[in-house]
C-alpha positions in Angstrom: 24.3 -11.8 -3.0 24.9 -14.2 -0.2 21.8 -15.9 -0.9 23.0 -17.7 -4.1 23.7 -21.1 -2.5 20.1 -21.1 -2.1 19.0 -20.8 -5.6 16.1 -22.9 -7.1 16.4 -22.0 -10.5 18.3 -19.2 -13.1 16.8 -19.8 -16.3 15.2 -16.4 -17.7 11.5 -17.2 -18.4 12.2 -20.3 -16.8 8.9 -22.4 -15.7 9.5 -23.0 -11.9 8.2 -26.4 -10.3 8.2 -25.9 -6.8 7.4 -29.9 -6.7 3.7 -30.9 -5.5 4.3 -31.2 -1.8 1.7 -29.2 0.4 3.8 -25.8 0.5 2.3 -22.3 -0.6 2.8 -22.3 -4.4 3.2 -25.9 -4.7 0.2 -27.1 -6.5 1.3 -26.3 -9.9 4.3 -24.8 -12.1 3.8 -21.1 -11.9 5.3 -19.1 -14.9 6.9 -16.2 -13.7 7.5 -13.7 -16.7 11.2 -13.1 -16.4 12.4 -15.0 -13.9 15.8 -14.9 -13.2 15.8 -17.3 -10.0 14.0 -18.5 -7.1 15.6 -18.2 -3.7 14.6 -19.6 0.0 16.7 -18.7 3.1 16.6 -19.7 7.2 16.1 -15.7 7.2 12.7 -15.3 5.9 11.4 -18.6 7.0 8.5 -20.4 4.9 9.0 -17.4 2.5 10.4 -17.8 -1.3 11.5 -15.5 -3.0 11.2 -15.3 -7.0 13.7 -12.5 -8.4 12.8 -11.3 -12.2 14.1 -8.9 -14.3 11.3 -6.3 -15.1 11.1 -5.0 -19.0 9.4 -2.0 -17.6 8.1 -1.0 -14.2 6.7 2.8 -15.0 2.8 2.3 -15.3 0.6 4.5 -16.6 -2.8 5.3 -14.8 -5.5 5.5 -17.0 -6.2 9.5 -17.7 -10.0 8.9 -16.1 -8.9 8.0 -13.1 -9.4 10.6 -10.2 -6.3 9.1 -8.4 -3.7 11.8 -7.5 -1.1 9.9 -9.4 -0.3 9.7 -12.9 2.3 6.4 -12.7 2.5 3.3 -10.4 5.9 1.8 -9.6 5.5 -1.8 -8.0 9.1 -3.2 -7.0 7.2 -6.2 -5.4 4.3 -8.8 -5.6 2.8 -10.4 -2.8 3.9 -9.1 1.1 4.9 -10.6 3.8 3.0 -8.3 6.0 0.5 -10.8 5.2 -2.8 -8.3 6.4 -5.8 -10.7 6.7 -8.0 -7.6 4.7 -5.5 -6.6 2.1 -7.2 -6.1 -1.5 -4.6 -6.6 -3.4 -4.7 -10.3 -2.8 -6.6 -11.2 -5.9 -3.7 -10.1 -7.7 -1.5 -13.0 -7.1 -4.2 -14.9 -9.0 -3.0 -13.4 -11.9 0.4 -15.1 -11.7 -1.3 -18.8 -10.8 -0.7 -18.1 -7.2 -3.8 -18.1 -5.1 -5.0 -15.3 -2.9 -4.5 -16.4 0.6 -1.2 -18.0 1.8 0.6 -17.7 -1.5 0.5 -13.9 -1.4 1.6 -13.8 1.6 5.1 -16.2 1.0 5.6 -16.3 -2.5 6.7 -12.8 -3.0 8.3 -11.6 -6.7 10.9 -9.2 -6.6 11.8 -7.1 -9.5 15.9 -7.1 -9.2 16.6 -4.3 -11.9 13.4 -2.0 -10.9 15.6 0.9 -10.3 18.1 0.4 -13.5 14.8 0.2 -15.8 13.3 3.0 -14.2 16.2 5.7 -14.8 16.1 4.4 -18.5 12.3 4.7 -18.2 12.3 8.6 -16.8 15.6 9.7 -18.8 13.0 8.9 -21.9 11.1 11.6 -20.4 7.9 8.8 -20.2 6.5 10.3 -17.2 6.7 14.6 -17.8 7.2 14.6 -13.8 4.0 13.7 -13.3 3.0 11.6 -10.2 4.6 8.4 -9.8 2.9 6.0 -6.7 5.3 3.4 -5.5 3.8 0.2 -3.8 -0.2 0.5 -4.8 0.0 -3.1 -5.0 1.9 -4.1 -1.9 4.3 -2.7 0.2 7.8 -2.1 -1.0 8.6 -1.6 2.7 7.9 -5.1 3.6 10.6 -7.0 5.3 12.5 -8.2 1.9 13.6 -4.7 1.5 15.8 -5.0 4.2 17.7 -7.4 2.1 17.2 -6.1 -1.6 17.7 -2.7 -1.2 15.7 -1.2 -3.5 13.7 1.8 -2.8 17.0 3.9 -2.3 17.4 3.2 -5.9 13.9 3.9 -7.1 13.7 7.5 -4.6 17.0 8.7 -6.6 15.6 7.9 -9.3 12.5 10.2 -9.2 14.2 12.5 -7.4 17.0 13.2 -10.3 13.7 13.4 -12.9 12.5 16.0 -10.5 9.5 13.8 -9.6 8.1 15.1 -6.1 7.9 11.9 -3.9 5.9 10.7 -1.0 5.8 7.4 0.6 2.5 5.3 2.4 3.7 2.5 4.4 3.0 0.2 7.3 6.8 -0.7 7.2 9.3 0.8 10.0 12.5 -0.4 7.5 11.5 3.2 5.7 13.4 4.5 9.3 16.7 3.3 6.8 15.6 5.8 4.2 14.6 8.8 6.3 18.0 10.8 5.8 17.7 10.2 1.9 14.4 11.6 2.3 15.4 14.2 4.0 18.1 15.0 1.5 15.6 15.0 -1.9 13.2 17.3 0.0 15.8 19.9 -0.7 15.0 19.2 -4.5 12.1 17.9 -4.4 8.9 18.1 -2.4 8.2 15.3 -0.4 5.5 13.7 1.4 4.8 11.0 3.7 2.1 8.6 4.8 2.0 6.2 7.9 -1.2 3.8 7.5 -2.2 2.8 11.4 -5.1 1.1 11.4 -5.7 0.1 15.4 -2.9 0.5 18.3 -4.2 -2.8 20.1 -1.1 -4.8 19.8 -2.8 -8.5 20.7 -5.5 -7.9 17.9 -3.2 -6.1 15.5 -0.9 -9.4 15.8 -3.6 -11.3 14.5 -4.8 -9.1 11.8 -1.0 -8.3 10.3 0.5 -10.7 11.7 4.2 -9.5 9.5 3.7 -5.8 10.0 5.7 -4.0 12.8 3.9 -3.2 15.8 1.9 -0.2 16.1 4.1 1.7 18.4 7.2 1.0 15.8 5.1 3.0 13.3 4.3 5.9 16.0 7.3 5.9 16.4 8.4 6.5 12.6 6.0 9.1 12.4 8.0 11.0 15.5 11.1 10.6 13.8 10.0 11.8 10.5 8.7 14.9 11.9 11.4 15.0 13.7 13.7 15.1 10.7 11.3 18.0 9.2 9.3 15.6 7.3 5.9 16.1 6.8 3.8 13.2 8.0 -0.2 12.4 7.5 -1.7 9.0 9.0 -4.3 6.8 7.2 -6.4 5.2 9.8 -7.2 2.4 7.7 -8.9 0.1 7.6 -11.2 -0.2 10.6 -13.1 -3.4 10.9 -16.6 -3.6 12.0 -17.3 -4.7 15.1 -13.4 -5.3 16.1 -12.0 -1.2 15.6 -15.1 0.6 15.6 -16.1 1.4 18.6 -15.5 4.7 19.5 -13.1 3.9 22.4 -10.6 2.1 19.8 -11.4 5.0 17.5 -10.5 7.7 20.3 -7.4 5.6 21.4 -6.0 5.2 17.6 -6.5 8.9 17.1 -5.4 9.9 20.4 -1.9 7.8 19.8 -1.8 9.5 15.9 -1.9 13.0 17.4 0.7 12.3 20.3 3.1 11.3 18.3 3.1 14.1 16.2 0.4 14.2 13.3 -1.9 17.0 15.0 -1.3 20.5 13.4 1.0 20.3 10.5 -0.1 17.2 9.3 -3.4 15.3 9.9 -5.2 11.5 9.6 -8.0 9.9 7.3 -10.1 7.4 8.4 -11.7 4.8 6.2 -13.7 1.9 6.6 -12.8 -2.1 5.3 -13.7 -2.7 2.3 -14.3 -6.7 1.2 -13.0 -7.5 -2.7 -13.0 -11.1 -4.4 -9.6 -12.7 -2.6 -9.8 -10.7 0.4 -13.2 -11.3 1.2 -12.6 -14.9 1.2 -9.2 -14.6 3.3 -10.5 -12.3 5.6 -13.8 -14.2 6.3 -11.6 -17.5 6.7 -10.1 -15.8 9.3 -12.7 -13.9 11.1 -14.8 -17.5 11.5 -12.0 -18.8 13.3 -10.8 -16.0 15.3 -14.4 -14.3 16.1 -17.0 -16.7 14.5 -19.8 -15.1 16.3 -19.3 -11.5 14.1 -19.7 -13.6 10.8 -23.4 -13.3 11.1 -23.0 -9.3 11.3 -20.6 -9.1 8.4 -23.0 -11.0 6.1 -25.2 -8.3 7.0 -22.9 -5.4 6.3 -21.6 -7.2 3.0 -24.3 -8.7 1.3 -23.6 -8.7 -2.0 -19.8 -6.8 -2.7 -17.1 -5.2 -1.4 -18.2 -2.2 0.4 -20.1 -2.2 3.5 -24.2 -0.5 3.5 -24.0 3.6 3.7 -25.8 3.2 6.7 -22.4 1.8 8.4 -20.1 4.7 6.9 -22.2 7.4 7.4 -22.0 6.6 11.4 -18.6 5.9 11.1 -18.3 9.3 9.4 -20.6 11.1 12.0 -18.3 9.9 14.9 -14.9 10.3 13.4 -15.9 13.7 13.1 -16.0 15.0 16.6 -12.6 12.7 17.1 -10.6 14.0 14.9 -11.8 17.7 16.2 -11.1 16.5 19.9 -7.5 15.2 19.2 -6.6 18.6 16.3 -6.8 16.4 13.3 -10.4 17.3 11.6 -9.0 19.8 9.5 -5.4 19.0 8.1 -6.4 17.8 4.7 -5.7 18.1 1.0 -9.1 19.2 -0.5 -10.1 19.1 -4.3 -12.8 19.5 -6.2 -13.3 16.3 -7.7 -12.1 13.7 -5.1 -13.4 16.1 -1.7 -11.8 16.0 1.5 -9.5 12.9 1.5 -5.8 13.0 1.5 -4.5 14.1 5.0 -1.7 16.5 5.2 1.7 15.5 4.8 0.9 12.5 3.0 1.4 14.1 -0.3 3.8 16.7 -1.0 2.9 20.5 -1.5 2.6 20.2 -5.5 -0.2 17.6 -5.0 -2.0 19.4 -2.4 -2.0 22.7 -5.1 -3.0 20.3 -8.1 -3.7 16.8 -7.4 -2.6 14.4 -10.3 0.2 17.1 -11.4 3.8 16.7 -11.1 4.0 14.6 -8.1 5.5 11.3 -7.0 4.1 9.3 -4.7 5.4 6.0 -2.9 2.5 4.5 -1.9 3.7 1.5 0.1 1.6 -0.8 2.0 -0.8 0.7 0.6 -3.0 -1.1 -1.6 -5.8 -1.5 0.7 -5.7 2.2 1.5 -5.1 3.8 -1.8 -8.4 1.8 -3.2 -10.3 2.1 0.0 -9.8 5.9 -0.5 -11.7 6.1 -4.0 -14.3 3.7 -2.2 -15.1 5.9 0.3 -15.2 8.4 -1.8 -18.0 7.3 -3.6 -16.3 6.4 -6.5 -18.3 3.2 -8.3 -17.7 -0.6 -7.9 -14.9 -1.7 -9.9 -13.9 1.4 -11.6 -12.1 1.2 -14.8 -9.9 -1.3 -15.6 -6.0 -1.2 -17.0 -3.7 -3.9 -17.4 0.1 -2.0 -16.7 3.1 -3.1 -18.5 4.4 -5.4 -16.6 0.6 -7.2 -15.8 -0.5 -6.2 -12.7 -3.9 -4.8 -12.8 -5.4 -1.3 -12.1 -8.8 -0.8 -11.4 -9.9 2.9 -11.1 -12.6 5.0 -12.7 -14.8 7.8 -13.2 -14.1 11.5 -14.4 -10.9 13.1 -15.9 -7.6 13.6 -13.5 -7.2 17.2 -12.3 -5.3 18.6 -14.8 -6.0 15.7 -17.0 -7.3 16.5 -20.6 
């Protein structure tokens, strides 16, 4: 790799000082299991990069969880897309990273996550159950462009005979389209495009590394395009700033003209506020739009999710949105999780038997995979797993369809 010249460090387990300065990540040694080296280049400016080698990356869900997925695949921590509300922020903490500017520039990238995987599947570890890639960030994020690893990990599940979908805020899964396209001849596949607003000037602010809304419209034309079935989560939308039903009805409007009306359909959830997050977010709202603090202390008093007085409005006006623009009833129902999943965003064997013999990549998708089982009613911090290779899982309540 070109970038070697920029190395910090290539010690295995080796205890990285990044020096005391004022830098993200600079305030103490961090120990990175498995660290192989830590890289900085012009191309990813103010970004490091700390490349391990994984022992395992195939993580089991707990069997309680109602998730549809059985396995988690994670080739990153931290994003770059740097989304002022994303949940998965307080998992950085875990690595002595804090939960603001650190996850969004000190980003760990698991170098062998496709090698480890085939050994991982070829022991049979997984029965072809579902397999959700990117519940903890984004493995679409801009550093794919240069590590190349999701082609790997796709080929992977799709020579197990793992179905696959994908949930991402990233355009770069454009690159991976045709492969896609390709293992839905042996595989099904779905796909998921989270869109959360289509106000560029705002959405700059709030994702400041994610590609514009149109780019993602766009992906979702040429997926469909390509045969590819396509759902959108609206997600999340932020009180008082994405709300109102003229950003709702311009959002939805945008998600149906570009081809998710009919065959495949859209979910909308609200924001939910967890420990990291909440703190990040609310940094961010007091200096962007100080006077909505006082409204959001009222929403979030005292944890993540906003009163039931807020969602069920939300919920009441969706309704007759997602009627008005063909996308109220392109779903994936079951019993045990309701109406949630919107069509296309997982493929056909998870909208027969949710939690059974799927794959699913969900990329970018932290905030909207756990937002999901929030909405759903599911309780405040669920259960709680520790995966193999340490990142956290918090998900609870009642046995997996299928699950014994």
């Amino acid at each position: 790799m070109r970038w070697a010249g920029q190395r910090l460090g290539a010690d295995a387990g080796l205890v990285l000082d990044l020096g005391g300065g004022d830098e993200p990540g600079a305030a103490s040694a961090t120990a990175i299991p498995g660290l192989l080296r830590t890289v900085r280049t012009p191309d990813f400016a103010g970004v490091t990069f700390h490349e391990v080698l994984a022992k395992s990356v195939l993580n089991e869900v707990p069997g309680s969880s109602p998730m549809p997925f059985a396995w988690t695949v994670n080739p990153y921590r931290g994003c770059t897309h740097a989304c002022r509300y994303c949940f998965a922020r307080n998992t950085h903490t875990y690595l002595d990273l804090d939960a603001g500017a650190d996850f969004d520039s000190q980003i760990v990238v698991k170098v062998n996550v496709a090698e480890v995987l085939t050994r991982e599947l070829a022991r049979g570890r997984n029965r072809r159950e579902h397999v959700a890639l990117g519940t903890n960030t984004d493995p679409y994020q801009r550093a794919e462009g240069r590590y190349r690893l999701m082609p790997g990990i796709l080929r992977a599940l799709a020579a197990s005979g793992s179905p696959v979908s994908v949930l991402t805020k990233g355009t770069l899964l454009a690159r991976d389209l045709p492969l896609l396209a390709s293992i839905a001849r042996e595989v099904p596949v779905g796909l998921g495009v989270s869109i959360a607003l289509v106000d560029r000037e705002l959405q700059q602010h709030l994702e400041p590394g994610t590609p514009t809304p149109a780019a993602r419209l766009e992906l979702v034309r040429r997926a469909t395009d390509l045969g590819l079935s396509v759902g959108v989560m609206v997600a999340p939308v932020l009180p008082h700033l994405t709300d109102s039903d003229e950003a709702l009805d311009a959002t939805l409007g945008a998600v149906a003209a570009a081809g998710a009306a009919g065959a495949t359909g859209a979910t909308v959830l609200a924001l939910h506020l967890r420990p990291g997050a909440r703190e990040w977010y609310l940094g961010w709202l007091a200096g962007y739009r100080p006077d909505l603090l006082p409204a959001y202390e009222a929403l979030y008093p005292r944890g993540p999710y906003a009163r039931k007085q807020y969602t069920a409005d939300l919920a009441a006006r969706v309704g007759p949105l997602r009627r008005r623009h063909g996308l109220a009833g392109a779903m994936h129902r079951d019993t045990v999780l309701g109406e949630s999943w919107p069509v296309g965003s997982l493929p056909p064997a998870a909208a027969e038997g949710i939690g059974r013999a799927t794959a699913t990549v969900a990329t970018g998708g932290s905030d909207v995979v756990e937002q999901l089982a929030l909405d759903l009613g599911l309780p405040a911090g669920g259960s709680r797993a520790t995966l193999p290779d340490g990142e956290p899982l918090r998900w609870g309540l009642g046995p997996r369809p299928g699950s014994t």
